[in-house]
C-alpha positions, -999 to +999 in steps of 0.1 A: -551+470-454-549+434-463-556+420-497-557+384-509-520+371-517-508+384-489-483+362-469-489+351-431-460+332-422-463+297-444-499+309-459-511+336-483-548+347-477-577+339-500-605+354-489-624+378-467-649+359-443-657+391-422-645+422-403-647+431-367-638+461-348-604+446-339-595+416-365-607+411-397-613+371-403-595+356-435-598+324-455-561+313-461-542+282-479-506+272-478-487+288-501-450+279-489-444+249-514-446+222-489-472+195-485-474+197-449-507+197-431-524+220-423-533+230-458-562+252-452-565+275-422-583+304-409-564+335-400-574+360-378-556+395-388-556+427-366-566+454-379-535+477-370-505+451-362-490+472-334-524+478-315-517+469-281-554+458-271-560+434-305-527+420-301-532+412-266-563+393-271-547+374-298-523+364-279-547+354-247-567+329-275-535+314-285-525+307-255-556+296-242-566+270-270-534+256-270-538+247-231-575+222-239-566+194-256-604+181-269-614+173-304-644+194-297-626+226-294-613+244-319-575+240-324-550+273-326-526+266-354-498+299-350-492+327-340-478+351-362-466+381-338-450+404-366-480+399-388-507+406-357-519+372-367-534+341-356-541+310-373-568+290-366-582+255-375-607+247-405-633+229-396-652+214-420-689+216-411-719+239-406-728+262-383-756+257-357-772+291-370-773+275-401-788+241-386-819+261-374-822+283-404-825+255-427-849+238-398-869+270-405-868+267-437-882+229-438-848+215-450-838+199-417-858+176-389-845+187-354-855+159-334-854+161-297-834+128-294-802+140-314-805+174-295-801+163-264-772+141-279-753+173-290-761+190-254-739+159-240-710+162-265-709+197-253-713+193-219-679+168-220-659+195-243-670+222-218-657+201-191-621+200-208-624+237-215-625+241-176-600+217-164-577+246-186-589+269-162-608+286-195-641+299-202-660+306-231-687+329-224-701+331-258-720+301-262-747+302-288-758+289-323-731+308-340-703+293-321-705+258-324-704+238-357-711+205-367-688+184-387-699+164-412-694+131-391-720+153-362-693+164-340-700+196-325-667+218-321-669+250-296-655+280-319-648+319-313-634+324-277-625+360-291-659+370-300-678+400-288-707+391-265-727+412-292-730+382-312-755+363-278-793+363-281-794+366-243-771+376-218-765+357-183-777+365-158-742+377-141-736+396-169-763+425-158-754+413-126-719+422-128-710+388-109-675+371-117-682+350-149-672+316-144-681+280-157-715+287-139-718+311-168-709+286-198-735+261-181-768+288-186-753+292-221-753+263-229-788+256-215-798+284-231-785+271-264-801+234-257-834+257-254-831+271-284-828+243-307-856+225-290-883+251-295-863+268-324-872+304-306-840+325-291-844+329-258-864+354-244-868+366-280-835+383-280-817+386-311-782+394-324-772+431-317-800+429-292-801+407-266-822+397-237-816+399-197-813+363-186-827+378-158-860+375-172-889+352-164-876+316-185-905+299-175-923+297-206-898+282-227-890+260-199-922+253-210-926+249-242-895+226-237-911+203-215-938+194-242-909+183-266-889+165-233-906+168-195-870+154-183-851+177-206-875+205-193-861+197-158-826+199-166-825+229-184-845+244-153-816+240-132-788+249-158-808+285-165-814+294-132-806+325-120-785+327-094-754+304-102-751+285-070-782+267-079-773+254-110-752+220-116-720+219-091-700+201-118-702+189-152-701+154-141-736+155-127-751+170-158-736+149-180-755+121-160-787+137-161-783+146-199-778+109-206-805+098-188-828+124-202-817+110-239-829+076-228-868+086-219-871+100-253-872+056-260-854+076-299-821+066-312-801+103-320-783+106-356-760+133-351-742+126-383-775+122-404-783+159-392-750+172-399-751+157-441-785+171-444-777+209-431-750+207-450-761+191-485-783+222-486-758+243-494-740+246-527-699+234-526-670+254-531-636+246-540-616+245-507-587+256-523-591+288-546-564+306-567-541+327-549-542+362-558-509+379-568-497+405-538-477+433-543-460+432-514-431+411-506-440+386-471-433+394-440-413+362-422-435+350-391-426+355-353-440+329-342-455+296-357-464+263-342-475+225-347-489+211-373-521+190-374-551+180-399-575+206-408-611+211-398-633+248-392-649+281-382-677+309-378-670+351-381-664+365-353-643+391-334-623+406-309-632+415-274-612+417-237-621+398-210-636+373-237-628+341-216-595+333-185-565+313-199-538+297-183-505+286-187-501+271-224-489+236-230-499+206-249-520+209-292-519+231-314-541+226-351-557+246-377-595+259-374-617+275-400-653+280-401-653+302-434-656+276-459-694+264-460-689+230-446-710+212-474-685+221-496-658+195-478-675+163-488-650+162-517-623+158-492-638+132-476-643+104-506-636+073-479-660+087-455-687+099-483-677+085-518-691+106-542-725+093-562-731+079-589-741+107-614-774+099-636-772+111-672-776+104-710-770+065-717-734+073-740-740+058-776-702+045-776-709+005-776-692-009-742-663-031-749-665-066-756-640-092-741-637-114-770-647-098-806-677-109-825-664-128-848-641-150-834-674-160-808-690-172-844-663-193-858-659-207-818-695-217-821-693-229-858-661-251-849-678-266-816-712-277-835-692-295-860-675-312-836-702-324-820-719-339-850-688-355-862-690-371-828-723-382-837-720-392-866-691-416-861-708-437-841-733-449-868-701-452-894 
């Protein structure tokens, strides 16, 4: 059993963001003595270091983030083999679940324009997840965050397809999944923030056949965007050979369905708001003491700024990787991303607080009395002046 202070490779963990049947998800900071970067990660532990299955798919998401190389894509950090450990990259930011929660709750404005904006920036990192031969195949609200500058970053390759709304159709199907399968998530997601309704009405733990009738939410989309309603027709349809051959094309027709909505999309505006309604935390918290000594890591790699995560956890077959080459960073969703602005003073600088006027007198440059006698001696000056000339 794990407990906060305990050592993984260069970082001792903080705090418990969530447990799944295979890995348990942990907050973590460096705790080696050294300034290098990354200095707050997110470390995904297994549950029992020498099971075969959990360290497997550890192992498959290392490999597999480190072979896409997009800032839209979380970053894998380390791999820790003799701690059953993976380290992944903070990023600093809110989840979409959290966008649409707080939309719910009146707190945020989803506006169609900026939507649609977000569907691009994840059709292009989608597009390098595939040239990696990869696929996610748990697309949804919970696994992509925003960073506070309105990036969104794909998270949780690893997690069970529990945490979907809807399932694929290919899923029921049992059809090969393939990018095919990524694109109707993602239109499925796109749907979802539009009309602010799952899919289908599914819900986590429970979700809905894809197989299902989509018209009316196609719909109900098509009142927000007519265009947008024709894209996402295609991109949910049923049998995968008729949605988008490549991401190339639906790139295109995302961009030209932002410009009909004649709106200017403020990705980065949404992002502050979501997350200014949450309360900060420190992002680096006291490191509990650990009784045991730490265990030296297998297996550790690159080094890179940090940036963010979501809970999530284990499960085979969660997405095809390749042959690893090429980034490795840090990633962690656990910290709540409104929490990071302090990080971030040349991006955000931080206001101006209001409060009491202070009854300490602000200092002068020149003291009062010396600006009397300078006053005295130039008046007489100047009526000596005067007076000379009548003498």
């Amino acid at each position: 059993m794990r407990r906060p202070g305990d050592r993984v490779g260069p970082f001792a963990l903080v705090e418990l963001i969530a447990s799944r049947p295979l890995a348990a998800l942990w907050k973590a900071q460096r705790a080696d003595g050294s300034s290098r970067e990354p200095r707050v990660v997110v470390i995904r532990v297994a549950h029992e270091a020498m099971d075969p299955r959990a360290m497997t798919e550890l192992r498959r998401e290392y490999e597999a983030l480190r072979a896409i190389e997009d800032p839209r894509v979380r970053k894998a950090h380390g791999y820790y083999a003799g701690h059953g450990a993976l380290a992944l990259e903070f990023v600093d930011g809110v989840s979409l679940r959290w966008v649409l929660d707080r939309a719910a709750e009146g707190q945020v404005t989803l506006d169609v324009a900026t939507l649609i904006d977000l569907g691009v920036e994840l059709c292009e990192a989608l597009r390098a997840v595939h040239r990696a031969d990869v696929v996610h195949a748990r697309i949804c609200a919970d696994t992509v965050r925003l960073r506070r500058d309105g990036s969104p970053v794909l998270t949780d390759f690893a997690a069970p397809q529990e945490r979907l709304e809807v399932h694929p159709p290919e899923f029921a199907d049992g059809a090969p999944i393939t990018a095919a399968t990524d694109q109707w998530l993602l239109g499925a997601l796109l749907a979802h923030l539009v009309t602010q309704e799952p899919l289908l009405g599914g819900a986590v733990g429970n979700p809905a056949d894809g197989r299902d009738d989509l018209s009316a939410t196609l719909a109900s989309v098509s009142v927000h965007s007519p265009s947008l309603g024709r894209v996402l027709a295609r991109m949910l349809a049923r049998d995968p050979r008729d949605r988008y051959g490549d991401w190339g094309m639906l790139h295109r027709d995302l961009l030209a369905t932002l410009r009909t909505t004649g709106e200017r999309p403020d990705r980065e505006r949404l992002a502050r708001r979501a997350q200014g309604s949450a309360g900060p935390r420190p992002l680096l918290s006291p490191i509990a003491p650990s009784a045991h000594a730490p265990e030296p890591a297998l297996a550790a790699r690159s080094h890179r700024p940090p940036i963010e995560e979501l809970s999530t956890g284990l499960q085979p077959h969660s997405f095809t990787p390749i042959a690893a080459h090429l980034v490795e960073v840090v990633y962690d969703e656990s910290l709540p991303p409104e929490v990071h602005r302090r990080l971030s003073d040349d991006l955000d600088p931080e206001p101006v607080r209001q409060g009491a006027p202070s009854d300490e007198p602000e200092p002068r440059l020149v003291p009062d009395w010396a600006a009397s006698f300078a006053l005295v001696l130039l008046l007489s000056v100047g009526i000596w002046a005067v007076m000379s000339r009548f003498l």
